[in-house]
C-alpha positions, -999 to 999 in steps of 0.1 A, spaced: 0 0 0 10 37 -10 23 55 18 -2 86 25 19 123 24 14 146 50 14 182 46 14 205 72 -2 238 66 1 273 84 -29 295 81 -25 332 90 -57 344 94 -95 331 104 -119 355 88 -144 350 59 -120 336 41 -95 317 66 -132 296 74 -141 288 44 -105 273 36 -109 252 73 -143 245 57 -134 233 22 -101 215 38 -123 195 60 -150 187 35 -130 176 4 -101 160 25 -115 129 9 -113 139 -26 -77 159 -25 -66 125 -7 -78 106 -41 -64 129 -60 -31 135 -52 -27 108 -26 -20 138 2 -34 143 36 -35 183 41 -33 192 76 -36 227 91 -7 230 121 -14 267 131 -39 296 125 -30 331 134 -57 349 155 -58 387 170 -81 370 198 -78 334 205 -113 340 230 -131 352 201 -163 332 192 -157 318 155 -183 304 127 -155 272 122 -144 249 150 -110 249 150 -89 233 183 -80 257 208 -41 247 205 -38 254 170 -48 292 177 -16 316 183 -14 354 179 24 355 169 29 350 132 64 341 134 50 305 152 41 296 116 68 312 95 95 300 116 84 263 122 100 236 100 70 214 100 46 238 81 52 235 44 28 258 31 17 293 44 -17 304 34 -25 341 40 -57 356 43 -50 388 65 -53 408 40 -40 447 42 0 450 43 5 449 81 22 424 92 12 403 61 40 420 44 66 407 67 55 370 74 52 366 37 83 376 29 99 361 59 82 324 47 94 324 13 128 334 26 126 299 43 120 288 11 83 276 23 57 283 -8 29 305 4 -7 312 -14 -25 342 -8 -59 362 -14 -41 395 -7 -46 422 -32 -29 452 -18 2 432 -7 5 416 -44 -2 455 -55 21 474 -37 48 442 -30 43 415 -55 72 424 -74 95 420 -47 77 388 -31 79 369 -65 111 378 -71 121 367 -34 99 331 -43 118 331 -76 152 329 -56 144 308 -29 124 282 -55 89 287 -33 58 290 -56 38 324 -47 4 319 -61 -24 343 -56 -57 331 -75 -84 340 -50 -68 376 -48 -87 386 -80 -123 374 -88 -127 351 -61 -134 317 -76 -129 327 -112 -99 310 -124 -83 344 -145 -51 344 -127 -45 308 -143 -63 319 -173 -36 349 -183 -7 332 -167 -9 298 -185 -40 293 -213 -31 327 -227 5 329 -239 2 329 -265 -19 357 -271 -11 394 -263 -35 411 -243 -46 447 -252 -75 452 -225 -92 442 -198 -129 452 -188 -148 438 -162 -165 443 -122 -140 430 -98 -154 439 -64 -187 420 -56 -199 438 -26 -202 469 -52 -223 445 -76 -243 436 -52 -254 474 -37 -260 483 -75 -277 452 -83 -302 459 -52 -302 497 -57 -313 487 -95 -339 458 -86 -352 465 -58 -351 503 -59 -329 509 -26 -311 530 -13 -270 529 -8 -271 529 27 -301 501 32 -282 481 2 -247 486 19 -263 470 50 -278 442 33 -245 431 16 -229 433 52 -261 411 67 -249 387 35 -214 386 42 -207 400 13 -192 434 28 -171 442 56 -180 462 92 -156 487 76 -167 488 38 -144 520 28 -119 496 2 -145 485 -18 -175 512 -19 -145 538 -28 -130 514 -51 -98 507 -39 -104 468 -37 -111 469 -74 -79 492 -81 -57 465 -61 -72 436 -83 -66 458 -117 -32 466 -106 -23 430 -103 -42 415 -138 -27 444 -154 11 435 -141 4 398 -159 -16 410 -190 9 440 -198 45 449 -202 46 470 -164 48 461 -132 19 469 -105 38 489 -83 42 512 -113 8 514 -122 -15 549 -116 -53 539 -112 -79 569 -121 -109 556 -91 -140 563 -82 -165 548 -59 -201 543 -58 -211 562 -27 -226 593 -44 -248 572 -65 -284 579 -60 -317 557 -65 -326 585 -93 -296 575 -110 -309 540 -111 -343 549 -119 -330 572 -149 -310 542 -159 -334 521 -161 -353 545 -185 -325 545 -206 -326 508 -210 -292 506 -193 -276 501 -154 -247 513 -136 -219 491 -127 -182 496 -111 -162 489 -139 -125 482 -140 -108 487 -172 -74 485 -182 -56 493 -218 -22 486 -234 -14 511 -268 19 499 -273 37 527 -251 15 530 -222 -12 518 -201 -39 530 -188 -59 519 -158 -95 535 -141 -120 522 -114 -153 536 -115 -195 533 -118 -206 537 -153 -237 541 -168 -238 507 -196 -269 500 -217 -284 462 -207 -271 451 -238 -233 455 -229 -220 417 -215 -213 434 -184 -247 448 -176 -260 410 -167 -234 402 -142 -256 403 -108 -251 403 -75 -222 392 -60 -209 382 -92 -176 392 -106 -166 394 -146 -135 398 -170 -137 407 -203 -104 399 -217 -90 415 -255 -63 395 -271 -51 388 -303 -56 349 -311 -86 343 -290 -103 375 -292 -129 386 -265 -131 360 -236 -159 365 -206 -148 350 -174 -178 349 -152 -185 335 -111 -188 343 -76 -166 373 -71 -171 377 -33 -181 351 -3 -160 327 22 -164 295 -1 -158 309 -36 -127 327 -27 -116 296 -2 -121 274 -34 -96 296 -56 -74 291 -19 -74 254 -22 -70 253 -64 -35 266 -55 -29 249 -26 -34 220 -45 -11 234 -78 19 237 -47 12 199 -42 10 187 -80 44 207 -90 77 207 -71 92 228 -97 78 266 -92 69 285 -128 90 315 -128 67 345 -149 86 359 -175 82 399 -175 61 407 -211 79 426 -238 64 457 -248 49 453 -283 22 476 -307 -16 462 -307 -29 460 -339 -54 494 -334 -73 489 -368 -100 464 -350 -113 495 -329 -151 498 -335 -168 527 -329 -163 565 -326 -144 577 -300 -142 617 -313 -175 622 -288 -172 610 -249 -207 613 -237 -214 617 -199 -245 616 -175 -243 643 -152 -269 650 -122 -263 686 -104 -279 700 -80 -302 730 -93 -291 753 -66 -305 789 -78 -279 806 -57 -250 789 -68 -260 775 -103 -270 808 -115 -263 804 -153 -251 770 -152 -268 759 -189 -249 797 -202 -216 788 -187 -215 752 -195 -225 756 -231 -201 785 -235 -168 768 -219 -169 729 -237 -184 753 -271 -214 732 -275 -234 741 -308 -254 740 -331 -242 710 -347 -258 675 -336 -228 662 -322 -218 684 -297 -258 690 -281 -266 686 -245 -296 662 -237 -315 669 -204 -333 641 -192 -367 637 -169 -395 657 -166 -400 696 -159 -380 699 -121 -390 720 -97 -369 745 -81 -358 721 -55 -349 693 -74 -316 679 -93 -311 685 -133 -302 651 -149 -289 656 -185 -261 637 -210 -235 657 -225 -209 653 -252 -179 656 -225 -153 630 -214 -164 623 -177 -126 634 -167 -132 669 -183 -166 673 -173 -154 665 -135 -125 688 -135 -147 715 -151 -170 710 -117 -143 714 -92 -128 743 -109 -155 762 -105 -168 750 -70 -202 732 -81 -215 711 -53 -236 682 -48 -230 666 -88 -223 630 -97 -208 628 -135 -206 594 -149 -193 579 -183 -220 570 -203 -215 544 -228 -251 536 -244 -257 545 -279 -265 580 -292 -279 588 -333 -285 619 -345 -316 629 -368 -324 663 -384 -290 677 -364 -309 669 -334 -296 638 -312 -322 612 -310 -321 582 -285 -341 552 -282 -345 564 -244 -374 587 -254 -390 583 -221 -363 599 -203 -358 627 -224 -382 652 -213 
């Protein structure tokens, strides 16, 4: 009989997603036992309180609050992180792979802001550093650009990486409610954090970019600049005008190679139902990948939640076991997409904007706004106000033919208050020099 392998694991961390891997672990023991004829067991889990009442039974003497007890011990051959944050994940990483032990994590500001340095420090130790659940939870699109895409060169990426966002809008859309009463329903869920500041402002979704951009492009992601916005200004109105304009708002990560640079953004748009993004519900994540074999490629699954994210854990936990050898990622050489496949007309950048009708302060605003972006006659360049007749009280909603960056800036400069401008990507036609929208129910 086959002797049975035993692999110890350290496991630094015991929140949503530390349970879910001492869920999934104990539940498929069976079946990675089959597999790879390997008996996974977890040594140590790091804890800020070992008193703490938990959601996964875990023996009291495997709890420690001292980090080093896991990197430091000669019996644990794989570290699995699920911290998050840089603080002290930073330093036991770093510290593990310097004792050559291979480490998976779910950690998207430390591959961000350090993954350079921490693959670079696996590369010379020969550890593996493998990160799958830090980007789209369970969807395999780490794997995806890393190995059954090489031999394509990616140009862009589109897609919603943060599904506690999806699922506010997705509520806020549906169900008509408000941020705050969809914010707490997507904590009640599990799906957002007591403290949901990283991924309402968009910073979660930046982190993830950073990183699928440092493996689709030639850059690294400490490099990279992300342009971010969150979805806390968005209102039900917003929604509701939306929906009259057969579209939905969404945060949507997008990223872009031209041959010399590229460039990154996190923020809500407003996309017509009809754009492959505009399905994705819930707690759902997406990726819209661009290449130059394979074309367009839609990655869709569970983007948020302790068992989809513990399952992306375990996948690479499970790559670790399969492979002794670690693959070393080769940096990409810069190269010149092929720019003649671009469809559409990018001369007019169209925006929804929704301000405030303050009579004190907004004095003028249709005069000054038409006068400074030179909006005329001519079809193209013709600003659309939307709803019905507004009392004085209420907000204008309107599209214009300005890039939301200028349109933004424009704002601030001149000390506008209480606006939300976002990009607007539906369809607009013109007719008689006058612009004419299938939307005619929320053009008043």
């Amino acid at each position: 009989m086959e002797k049975i392998r035993k692999v110890q694991i350290g496991l630094l961390g015991l929140g949503t997603v530390g349970t879910g891997v001492v869920k999934a672990l104990r539940e498929n023991s069976g079946h990675i036992l089959s597999q790879l004829g390997v008996s996974i067991e977890i040594n140590k889990v790091l804890v800020k309180d070992i008193e703490k009442e938990r959601r996964v039974e875990v023996d009291a003497l495997q709890l420690i609050t001292e980090g080093s007890l896991i990197v430091d011990d000669p019996d644990i051959h794989i570290v699995v992180e699920v911290m998050g944050g840089l603080d002290p994940a930073y330093i036991l990483v770093k510290k593990a792979l310097q004792s050559g032990k291979h480490v998976v994590t779910a950690n998207k500001e430390l591959l961000a802001k350090r993954g350079q340095e921490l693959l670079q420090i696996a590369t010379d130790h020969q550890a593996h550093l493998l990160y799958e659940a830090s980007v789209g939870g369970g969807i395999p699109v780490i794997r995806t650009l890393q190995a059954y895409l090489s031999a394509n060169r990616v140009s862009s990426l589109r897609g919603i990486l943060n599904g506690t966002c999806n699922y506010i809008l997705t509520q806020m859309a549906e169900q008509g409610s408000s941020f705050e009463s969809a914010l707490a329903q997507a904590q009640a869920a599990g799906f957002a954090e007591a403290d949901p500041t990283s991924d309402v402002e968009g910073y979660d979704a930046s982190y993830k970019l950073m990183i699928l951009a440092s493996m689709a492009f030639p850059v690294i992601s400490e490099e990279l600049q992300v342009q971010r916005q969150g979805i806390t200004e968005i209102k039900a109105m917003d929604m509701t005008m939306a929906k009259k304009m057969d579209s939905t708002i969404k945060l949507v990560a997008e990223g872009s190679y031209d041959g010399h640079s590229v460039t990154l953004s996190v923020g809500p748009q407003m996309i017509p139902n009809s754009d492959s993004l505009a399905g994705i519900r819930d707690e759902f994540n997406a990726v819209l990948i661009h290449a130059d074999v394979v074309g367009d490629l839609l990655l869709v699954g569970k983007g948020a939640g302790e068992m989809p994210t513990a399952s992306a854990v375990i996948e690479d936990v499970m790559a670790i076991l399969q492979s002794e050898s670690p693959r070393i990622r080769k940096p990409i050489e810069p190269w010149m997409p092929n720019t003649s496949s671009n469809q559409g007309d990018a001369s007019v950048a169209w925006s929804y904007l929704r301000i405030k009708n303050d009579p004190h302060k907004n004095e003028n605003f249709m005069e000054k706004f038409v006068q400074n972006f030179s909006l005329i006659e001519d079809a193209k360049r013709q600003l659309v106000v939307l709803g019905d007749e507004h009392a004085a009280s209420d907000d204008w909603m309107m599209l214009v033919p300005v890039s939301a960056i200028d349109l933004s800036h424009w704002l601030m400069e001149n000390h506008f208050h209480h606006w939300l401008v976002l990009p607007y990507q539906g369809e607009i036609s013109y007719e008689n020099k006058k612009v004419v929208t299938h939307l005619s129910e929320a053009i008043s």
